[in-house]
C-alpha positions in Angstrom: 115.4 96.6 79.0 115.9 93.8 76.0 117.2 96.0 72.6 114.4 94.9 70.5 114.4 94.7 66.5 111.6 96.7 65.3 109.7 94.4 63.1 107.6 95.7 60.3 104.9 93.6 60.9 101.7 96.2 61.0 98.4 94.7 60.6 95.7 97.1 59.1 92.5 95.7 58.8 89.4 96.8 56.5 85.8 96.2 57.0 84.5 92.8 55.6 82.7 91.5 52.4 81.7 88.0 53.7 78.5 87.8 55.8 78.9 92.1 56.3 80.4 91.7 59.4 82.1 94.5 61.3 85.8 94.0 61.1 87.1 94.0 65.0 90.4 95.5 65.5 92.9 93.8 68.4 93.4 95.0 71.4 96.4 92.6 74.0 96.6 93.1 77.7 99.7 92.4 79.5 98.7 91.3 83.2 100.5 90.2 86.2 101.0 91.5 90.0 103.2 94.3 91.0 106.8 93.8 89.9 106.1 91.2 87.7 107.8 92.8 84.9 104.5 94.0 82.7 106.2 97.1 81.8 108.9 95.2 80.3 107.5 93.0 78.4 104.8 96.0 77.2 108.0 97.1 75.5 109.0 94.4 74.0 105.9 94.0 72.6 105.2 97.5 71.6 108.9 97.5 69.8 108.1 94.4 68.0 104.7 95.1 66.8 104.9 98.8 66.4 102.2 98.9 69.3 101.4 101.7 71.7 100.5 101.3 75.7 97.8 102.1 77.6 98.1 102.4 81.1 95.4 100.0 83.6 97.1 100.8 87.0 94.9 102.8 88.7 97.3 104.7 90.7 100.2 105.4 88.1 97.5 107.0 85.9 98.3 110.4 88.6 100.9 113.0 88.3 103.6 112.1 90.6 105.4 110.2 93.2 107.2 108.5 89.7 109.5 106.7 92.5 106.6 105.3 95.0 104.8 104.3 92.3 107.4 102.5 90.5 106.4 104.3 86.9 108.3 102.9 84.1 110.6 105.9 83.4 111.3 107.9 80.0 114.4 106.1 79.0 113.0 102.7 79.4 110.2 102.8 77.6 112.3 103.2 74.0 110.1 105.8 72.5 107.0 103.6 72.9 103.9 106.7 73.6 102.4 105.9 76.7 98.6 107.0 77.2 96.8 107.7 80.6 100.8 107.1 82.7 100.7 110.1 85.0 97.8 112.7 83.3 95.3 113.0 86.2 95.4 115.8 88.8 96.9 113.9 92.4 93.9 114.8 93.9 91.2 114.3 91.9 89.5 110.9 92.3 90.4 108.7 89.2 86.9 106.7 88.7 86.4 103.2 87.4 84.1 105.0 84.7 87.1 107.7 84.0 89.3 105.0 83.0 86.7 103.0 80.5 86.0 106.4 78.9 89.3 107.4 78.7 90.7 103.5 77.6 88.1 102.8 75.2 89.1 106.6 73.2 93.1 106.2 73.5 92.5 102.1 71.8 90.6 103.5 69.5 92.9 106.4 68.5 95.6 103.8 68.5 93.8 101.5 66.2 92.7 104.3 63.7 96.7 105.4 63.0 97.3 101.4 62.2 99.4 100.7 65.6 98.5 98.0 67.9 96.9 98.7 71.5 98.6 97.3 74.8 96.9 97.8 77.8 99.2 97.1 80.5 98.8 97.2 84.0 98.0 95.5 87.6 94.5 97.1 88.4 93.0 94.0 87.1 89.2 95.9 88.5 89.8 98.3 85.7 90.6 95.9 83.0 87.7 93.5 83.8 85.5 96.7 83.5 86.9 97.8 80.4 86.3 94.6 78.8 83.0 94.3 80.0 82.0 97.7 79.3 78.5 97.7 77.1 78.5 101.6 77.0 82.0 101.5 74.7 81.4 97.5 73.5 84.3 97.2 74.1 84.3 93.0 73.0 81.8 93.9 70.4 84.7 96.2 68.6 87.7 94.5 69.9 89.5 90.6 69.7 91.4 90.4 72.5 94.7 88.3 74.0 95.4 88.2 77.0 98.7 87.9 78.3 100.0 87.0 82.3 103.2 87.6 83.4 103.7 85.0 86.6 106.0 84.4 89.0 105.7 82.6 92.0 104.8 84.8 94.8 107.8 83.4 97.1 110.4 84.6 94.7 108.5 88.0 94.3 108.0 88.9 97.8 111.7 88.9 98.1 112.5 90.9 94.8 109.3 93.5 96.3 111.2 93.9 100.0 114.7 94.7 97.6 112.7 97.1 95.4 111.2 99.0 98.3 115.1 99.4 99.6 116.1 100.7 96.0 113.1 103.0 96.3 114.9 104.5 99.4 118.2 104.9 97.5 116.5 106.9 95.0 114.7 109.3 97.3 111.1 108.0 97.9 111.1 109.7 101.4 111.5 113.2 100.0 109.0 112.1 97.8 106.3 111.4 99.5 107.3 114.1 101.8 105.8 116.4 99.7 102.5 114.9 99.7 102.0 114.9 103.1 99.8 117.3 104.9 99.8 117.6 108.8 95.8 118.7 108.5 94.9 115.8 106.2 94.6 112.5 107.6 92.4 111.1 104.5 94.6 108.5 102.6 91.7 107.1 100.8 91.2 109.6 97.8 93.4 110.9 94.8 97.1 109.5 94.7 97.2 109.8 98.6 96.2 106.1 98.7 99.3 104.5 96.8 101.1 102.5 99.0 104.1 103.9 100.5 102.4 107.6 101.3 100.0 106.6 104.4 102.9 104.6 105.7 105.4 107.5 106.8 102.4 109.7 108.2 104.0 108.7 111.6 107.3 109.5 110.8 106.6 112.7 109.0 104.3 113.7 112.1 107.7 112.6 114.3 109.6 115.2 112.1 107.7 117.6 113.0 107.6 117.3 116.4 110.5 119.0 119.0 109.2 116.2 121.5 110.2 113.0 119.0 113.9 112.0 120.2 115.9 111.1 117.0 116.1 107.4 118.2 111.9 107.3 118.1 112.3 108.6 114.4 114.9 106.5 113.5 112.7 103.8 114.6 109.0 105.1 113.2 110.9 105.3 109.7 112.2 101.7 109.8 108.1 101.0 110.5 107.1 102.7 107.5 109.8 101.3 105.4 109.1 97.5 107.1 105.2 98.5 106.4 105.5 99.1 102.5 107.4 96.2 102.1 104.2 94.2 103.1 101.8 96.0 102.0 103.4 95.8 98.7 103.5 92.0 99.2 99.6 92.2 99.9 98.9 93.8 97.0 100.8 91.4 94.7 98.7 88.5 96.8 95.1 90.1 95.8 96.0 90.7 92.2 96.8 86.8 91.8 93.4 86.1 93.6 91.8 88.7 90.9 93.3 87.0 87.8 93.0 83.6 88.9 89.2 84.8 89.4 88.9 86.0 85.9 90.3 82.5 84.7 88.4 80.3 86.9 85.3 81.8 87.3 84.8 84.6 84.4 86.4 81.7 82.2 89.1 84.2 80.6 91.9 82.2 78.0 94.5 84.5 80.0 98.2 82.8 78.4 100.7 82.3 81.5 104.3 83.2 81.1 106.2 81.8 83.5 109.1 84.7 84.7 110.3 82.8 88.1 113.3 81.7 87.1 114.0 85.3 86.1 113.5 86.5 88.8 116.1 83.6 90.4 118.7 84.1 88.6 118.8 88.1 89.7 118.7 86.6 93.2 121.8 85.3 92.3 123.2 88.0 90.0 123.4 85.7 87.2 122.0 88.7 85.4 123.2 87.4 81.6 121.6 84.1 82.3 118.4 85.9 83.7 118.4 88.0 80.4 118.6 84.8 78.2 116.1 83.3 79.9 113.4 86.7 79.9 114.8 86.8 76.0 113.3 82.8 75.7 111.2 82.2 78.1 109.0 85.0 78.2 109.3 87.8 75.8 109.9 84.9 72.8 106.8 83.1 73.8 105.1 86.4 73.9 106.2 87.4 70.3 104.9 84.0 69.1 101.4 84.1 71.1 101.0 87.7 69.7 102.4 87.3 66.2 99.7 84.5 65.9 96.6 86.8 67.6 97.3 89.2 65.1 97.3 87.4 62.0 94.2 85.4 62.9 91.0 86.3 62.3 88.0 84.0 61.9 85.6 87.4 60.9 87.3 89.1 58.3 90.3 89.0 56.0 93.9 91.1 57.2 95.7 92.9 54.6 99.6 94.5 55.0 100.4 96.4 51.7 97.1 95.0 50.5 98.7 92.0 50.5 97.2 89.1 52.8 100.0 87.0 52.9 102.8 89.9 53.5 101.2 89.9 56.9 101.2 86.1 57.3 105.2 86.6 56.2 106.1 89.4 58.7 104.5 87.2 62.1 106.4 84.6 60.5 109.6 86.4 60.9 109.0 87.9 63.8 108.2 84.5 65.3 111.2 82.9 63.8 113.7 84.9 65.8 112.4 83.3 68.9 
């Protein structure tokens, strides 16, 4: 994770004179397909603009299976509070409703102590609900930016296959071992459906089996392994079909950042130069997109220190350094 400067930008905003027009407070969504890096740059964001995250993905908002489900762990997320990142019971269903209720109260808890939501995450269903949710009005209350983290799928499907392996290393298999029940052969319901549990049902049925030669097993769990691997892949493919969707035919401004060469330069272990480039290329652009959003406002004035240019100052800054 980038070390961040904590910037004191912190833009409180007060209800209107002109017109009597409800202020709208802001609200930025970090999008992007599985292994993208959303969580990363969520950070950096957060750490720059004092912002707290909100968790879209609609199976890392269960207790558990941290590893399978790639959850961004304590250490990196700097301190940032994270709302609705592993809260729900593993097998309880998790609702498209659940999540808008429980969005729309944690953005507005976030707004009313003066920090700056993020909602970060790859289940673009539950954003595109959220946003379109009349019962909350949500875009009634809310200006929002929205912010895609892309990289071309080629590139990722080969970072995905190495993450999968480093999965392994870190004991996914013992993980997901303890979800599995010989009696239940449901994989549609609760945390049960991530990818990387119905995979190894084979295996762990092999395990338990004094008739499954150790060859068979050795083979069923290179299957499973071989399995996730794609079916991670094919997640990764539906998400870009979902967000290109919202672009192209829901008309969404969603802002592209281009991570690719990233991700390239990790291929080749040019790590410093990958860093440089995520520093530039993505998490600077970011900073300026964002430091702009938030000192915008067409509706109302922004005040920091009840001064309206203090705030214009500190995006200023923050955008200078990039």
């Amino acid at each position: 994770m980038i070390g961040m400067r904590n910037s004191s930008l912190m833009c409180k905003q007060v209800w209107p004179t002109l017109r009597n027009l409800p202020q709208k407070d802001k609200v930025v969504f970090v999008m992007g397909v599985t292994g993208a890096g959303k969580s990363r740059l969520s950070i950096d964001l957060a750490t720059q603009f004092r912002g707290e995250i909100v968790n879209s993905d609609k199976i890392q908002v269960y207790k558990g299976l941290d590893i399978a489900t790639n959850k961004i762990t304590q250490e990196e997320r700097c301190g940032v509070p994270h709302h609705l990142l592993g809260v729900i019971d593993p097998y309880k269903e998790f609702t498209t409703k659940n999540f808008c209720n429980m969005a729309s109260l944690a953005v507005n808890s976030i707004t009313d102590r003066g920090k700056l939501p993020i909602i970060v995450g790859g289940s673009n269903s539950f954003i595109e609900a959220l946003v379109h949710d009349n019962s909350h009005n949500f875009r009634t209350r809310y200006d929002c930016c929205f912010l895609w983290v892309d990289v071309s799928m080629n590139v990722l499907n080969s970072f995905l296959y190495e993450r999968v392996d480093k999965m392994m290393e870190q004991g996914m298999t013992d993980e997901v071992r303890s979800m599995f029940n010989p009696k239940n052969t449901d994989y549609t319901k609760g945390i049960r459906k991530a990818i990387g549990v119905p995979e190894f049902d084979s295996y762990f049925r092999a395990e338990l089996s004094n008739s499954v030669d150790v060859e068979t097993r050795e083979r069923l769990l290179k299957e499973a392994i071989n399995e996730v691997k794609i079916n991670n892949c094919i997640l990764a493919s539906k998400q870009l079909e979902k967000i290109k969707r919202l672009i192209n035919v829901k008309g969404w401004k969603i802002q592209r950042l281009d991570a690719t060469e990233v991700f390239r330069r990790k291929q080749r272990n040019a790590e410093e130069e990958a860093e440089e480039i995520w520093k530039n290329m993505v998490m600077g652009q970011s900073i300026k997109i964002v430091g702009k959003f938030l000192c915008e406002n067409n509706r109302s004035k922004m005040v920091y220190r009840n001064d309206v240019t203090a705030i214009k100052r500190a995006a200023a800054s923050a955008i200078a350094q990039y």
